[in-house]
C-alpha positions in Angstrom: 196.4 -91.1 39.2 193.4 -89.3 41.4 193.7 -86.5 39.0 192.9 -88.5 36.4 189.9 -90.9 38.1 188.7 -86.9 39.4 189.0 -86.2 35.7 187.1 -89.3 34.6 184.1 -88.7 36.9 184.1 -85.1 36.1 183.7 -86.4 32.7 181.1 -88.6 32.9 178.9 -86.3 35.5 179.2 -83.8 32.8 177.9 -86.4 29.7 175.1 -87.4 32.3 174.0 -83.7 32.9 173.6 -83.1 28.8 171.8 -86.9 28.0 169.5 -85.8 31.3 169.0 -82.3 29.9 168.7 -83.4 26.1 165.8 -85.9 27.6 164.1 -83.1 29.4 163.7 -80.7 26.7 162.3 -83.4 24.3 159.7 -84.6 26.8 159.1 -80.9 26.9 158.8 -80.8 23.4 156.6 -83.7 22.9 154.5 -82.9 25.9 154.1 -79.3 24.0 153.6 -81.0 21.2 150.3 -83.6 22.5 149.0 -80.4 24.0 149.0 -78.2 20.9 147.7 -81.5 19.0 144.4 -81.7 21.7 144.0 -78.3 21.7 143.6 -78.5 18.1 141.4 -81.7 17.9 139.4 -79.8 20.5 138.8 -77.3 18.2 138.0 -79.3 15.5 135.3 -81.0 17.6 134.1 -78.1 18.8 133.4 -76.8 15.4 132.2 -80.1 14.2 129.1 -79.5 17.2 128.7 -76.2 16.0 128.2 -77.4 12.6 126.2 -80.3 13.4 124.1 -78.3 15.3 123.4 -75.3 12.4 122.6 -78.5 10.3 120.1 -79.7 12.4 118.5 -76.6 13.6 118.2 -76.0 9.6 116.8 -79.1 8.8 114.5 -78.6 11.8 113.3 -75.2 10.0 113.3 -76.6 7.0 110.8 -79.7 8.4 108.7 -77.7 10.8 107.9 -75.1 7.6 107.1 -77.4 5.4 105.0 -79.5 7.7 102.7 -76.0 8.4 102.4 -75.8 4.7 100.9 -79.2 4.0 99.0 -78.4 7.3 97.6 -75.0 5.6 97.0 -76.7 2.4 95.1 -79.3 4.3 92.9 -76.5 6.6 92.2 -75.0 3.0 90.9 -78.1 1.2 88.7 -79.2 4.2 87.2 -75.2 3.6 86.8 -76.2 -0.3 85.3 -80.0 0.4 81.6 -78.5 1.1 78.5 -80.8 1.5 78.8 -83.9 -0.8 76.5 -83.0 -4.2 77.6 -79.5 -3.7 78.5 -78.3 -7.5 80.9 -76.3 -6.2 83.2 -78.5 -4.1 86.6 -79.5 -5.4 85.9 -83.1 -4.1 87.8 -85.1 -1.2 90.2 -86.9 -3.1 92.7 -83.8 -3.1 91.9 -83.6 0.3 93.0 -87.0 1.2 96.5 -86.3 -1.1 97.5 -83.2 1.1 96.8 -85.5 4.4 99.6 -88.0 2.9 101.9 -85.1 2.6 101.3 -84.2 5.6 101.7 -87.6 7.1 105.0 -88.2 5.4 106.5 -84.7 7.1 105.3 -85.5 10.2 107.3 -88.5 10.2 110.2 -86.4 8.9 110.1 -84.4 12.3 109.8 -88.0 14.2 113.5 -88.6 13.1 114.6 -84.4 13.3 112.9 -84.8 16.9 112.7 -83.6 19.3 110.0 -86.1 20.8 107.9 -82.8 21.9 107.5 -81.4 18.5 106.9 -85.1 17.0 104.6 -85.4 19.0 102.2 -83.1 18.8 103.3 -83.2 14.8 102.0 -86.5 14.9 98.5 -85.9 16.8 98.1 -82.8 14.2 98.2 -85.3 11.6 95.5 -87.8 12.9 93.6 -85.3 13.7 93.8 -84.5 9.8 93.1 -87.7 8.7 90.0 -88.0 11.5 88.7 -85.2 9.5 88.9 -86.7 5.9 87.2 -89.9 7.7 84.6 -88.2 9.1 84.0 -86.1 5.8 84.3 -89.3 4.3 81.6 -90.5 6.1 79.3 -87.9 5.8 79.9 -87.8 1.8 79.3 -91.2 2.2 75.6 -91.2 3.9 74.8 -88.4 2.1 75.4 -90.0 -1.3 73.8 -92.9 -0.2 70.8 -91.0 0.8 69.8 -88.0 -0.9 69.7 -89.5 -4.7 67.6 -91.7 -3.8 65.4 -89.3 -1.8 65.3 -86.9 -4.2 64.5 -89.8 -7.0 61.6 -90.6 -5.2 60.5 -87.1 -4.1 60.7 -85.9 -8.4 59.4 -89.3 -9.6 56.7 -90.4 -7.1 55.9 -87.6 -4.1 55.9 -84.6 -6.1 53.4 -86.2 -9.1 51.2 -87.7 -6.5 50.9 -84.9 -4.8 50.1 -82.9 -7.9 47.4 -85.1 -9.4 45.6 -85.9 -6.3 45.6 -82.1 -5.7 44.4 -81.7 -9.4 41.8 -84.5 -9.1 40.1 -82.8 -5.8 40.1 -79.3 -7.4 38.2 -80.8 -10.9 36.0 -83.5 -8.4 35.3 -79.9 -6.3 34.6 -77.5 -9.3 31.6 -80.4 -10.3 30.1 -80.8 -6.7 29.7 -77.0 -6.6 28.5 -76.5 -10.1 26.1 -79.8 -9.6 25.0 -77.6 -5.9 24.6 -74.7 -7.9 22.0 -76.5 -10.9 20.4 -78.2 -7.8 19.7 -75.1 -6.1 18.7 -73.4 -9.7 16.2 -76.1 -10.4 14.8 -76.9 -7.0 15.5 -80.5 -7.1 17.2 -82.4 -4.8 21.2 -82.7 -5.1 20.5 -86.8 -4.5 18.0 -87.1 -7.5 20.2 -85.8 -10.3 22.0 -88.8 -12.2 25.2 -87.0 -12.3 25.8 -87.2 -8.2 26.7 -91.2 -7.6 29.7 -90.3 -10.3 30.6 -86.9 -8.6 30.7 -88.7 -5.2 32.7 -91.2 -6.0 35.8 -89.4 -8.0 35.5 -87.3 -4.8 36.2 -90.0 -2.9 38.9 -91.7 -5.5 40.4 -87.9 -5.0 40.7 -88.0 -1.1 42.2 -91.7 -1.9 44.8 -89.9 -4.0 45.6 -87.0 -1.4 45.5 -89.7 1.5 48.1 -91.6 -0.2 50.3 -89.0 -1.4 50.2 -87.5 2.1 51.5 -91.0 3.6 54.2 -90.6 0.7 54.9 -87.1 1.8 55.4 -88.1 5.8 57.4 -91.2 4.8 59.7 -88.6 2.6 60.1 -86.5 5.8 60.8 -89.2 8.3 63.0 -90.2 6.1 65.3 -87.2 5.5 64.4 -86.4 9.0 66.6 -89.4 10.2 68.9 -88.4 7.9 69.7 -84.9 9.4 70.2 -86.8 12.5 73.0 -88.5 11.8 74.1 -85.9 9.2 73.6 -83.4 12.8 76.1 -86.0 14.5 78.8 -86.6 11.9 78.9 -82.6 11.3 79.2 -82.1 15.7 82.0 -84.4 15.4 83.7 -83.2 12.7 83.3 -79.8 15.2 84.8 -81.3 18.8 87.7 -82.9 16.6 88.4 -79.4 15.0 88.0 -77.7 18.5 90.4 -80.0 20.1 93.1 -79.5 17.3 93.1 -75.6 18.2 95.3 -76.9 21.3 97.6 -79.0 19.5 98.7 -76.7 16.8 99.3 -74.1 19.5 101.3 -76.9 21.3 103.6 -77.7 18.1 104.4 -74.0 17.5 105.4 -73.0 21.0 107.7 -76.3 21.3 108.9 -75.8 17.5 109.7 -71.8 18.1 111.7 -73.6 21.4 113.4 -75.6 20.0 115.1 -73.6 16.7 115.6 -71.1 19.5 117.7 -73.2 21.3 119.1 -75.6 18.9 122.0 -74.1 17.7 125.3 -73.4 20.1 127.5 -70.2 19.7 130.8 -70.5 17.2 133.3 -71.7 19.8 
């Protein structure tokens, strides 16, 4: 009978022993398992970084080039805009197109970031469009200005000017011929019948030249005042170009930074 219970529980340690090992080998084999599983989702995520980060260091290039482009094309058109009236200028309209280009990829680099390189995307652009409004404005005095000085300079000045010059040259050429008949004759320049007339276109003559000299000082004053504030649109049209110089230098060096470092090595 004790042989048998020995037996028996020899038996049953033995079962135990194979369930116990059985269990330890499949934990080992699931714990094997989750390991090679998060080693391999680890490897996927580290690829998907890498990716993502390629993606956006391309779409970074591809912003930051294209934004210089409109920015070149913008620098090239404010060359071509020239003085309003200027038969050679291509006009400010174009001008004004290339800024909105340029505005619409600067707000493409607002979302690529980084907030460095947005930035001073951003200022480049105003500074831009500062530009086309202070061309604007110029264009705009100018326009309003020189037509109508240049009407009344060819229409009113220059004819005045040239008929009271003629009318004192013909009023001169009789006093010195009725000076030299005087002098001929021996009579007195008062007594001959001819001087009341010759005195008095004389003085219609200075009339003219008085009056078209007023006309010619008006004229002046009044294109003087407008190269004064022609002088101040064009010196701030300089100080806003001056100050860009240090924001386009800002946006390269943080765009060259940041494609440099963008991208992570392949894991």
């Amino acid at each position: 009978m004790e042989e048998l219970v020995v037996a028996l529980v020899a038996a049953v340690f033995g079962l135990a022993g194979t369930v116990v090992g059985a269990v330890l080998s499949a934990r080992a084999a699931k714990k094997g398992a989750v390991l090679s599983a998060q080693a391999t989702l680890q490897q996927v995520r580290d690829q998907a970084t890498v990716d993502q980060a390629h993606w956006l260091r391309q779409q970074r290039l591809q912003a930051y080039e294209g934004f210089l482009a409109t920015w070149d094309e913008c620098l090239r058109r404010i060359d071509s805009v020239g003085l309003p009236g200027d038969s050679g200028s291509s006009g400010i309209n174009p001008l004004k197109e290339a800024v909105g280009r340029m505005t619409e990829r600067a707000r493409r680099i607002d979302i690529l970031g980084p907030a460095e390189v947005a930035g001073a995307a951003e200022e480049l652009a105003i500074s831009i469009r500062r530009d086309v409004d202070i061309a604007t404005k110029l264009k705009t005095l100018t326009e309003s200005t020189l037509p109508t000085a240049t009407e009344r300079m060819t229409n009113g000045t220059t004819p005045a000017i040239a008929a009271a010059t003629e009318a004192m040259q013909e009023t001169k050429r009789h006093m010195r011929e009725l000076v030299a008949e005087a002098h001929e004759s021996g009579r007195p320049l008062h007594e001959d019948p001819r001087a009341p007339a010759i005195f008095e276109s004389f003085e219609r003559a200075q009339e003219l030249a008085n009056a078209a000299i007023a006309r010619a000082n008006e004229d002046g004053d009044g294109f003087s005042a407008f190269l004064d504030q022609a002088t101040v649109i064009v010196d701030e049209l300089k100080r806003n170009q001056e100050a860009r110089a240090g924001i386009r230098e800002r946006f390269t060096t943080a765009a060259r930074h940041t494609l440099a470092s963008a991208a992570p090595s392949a894991p």
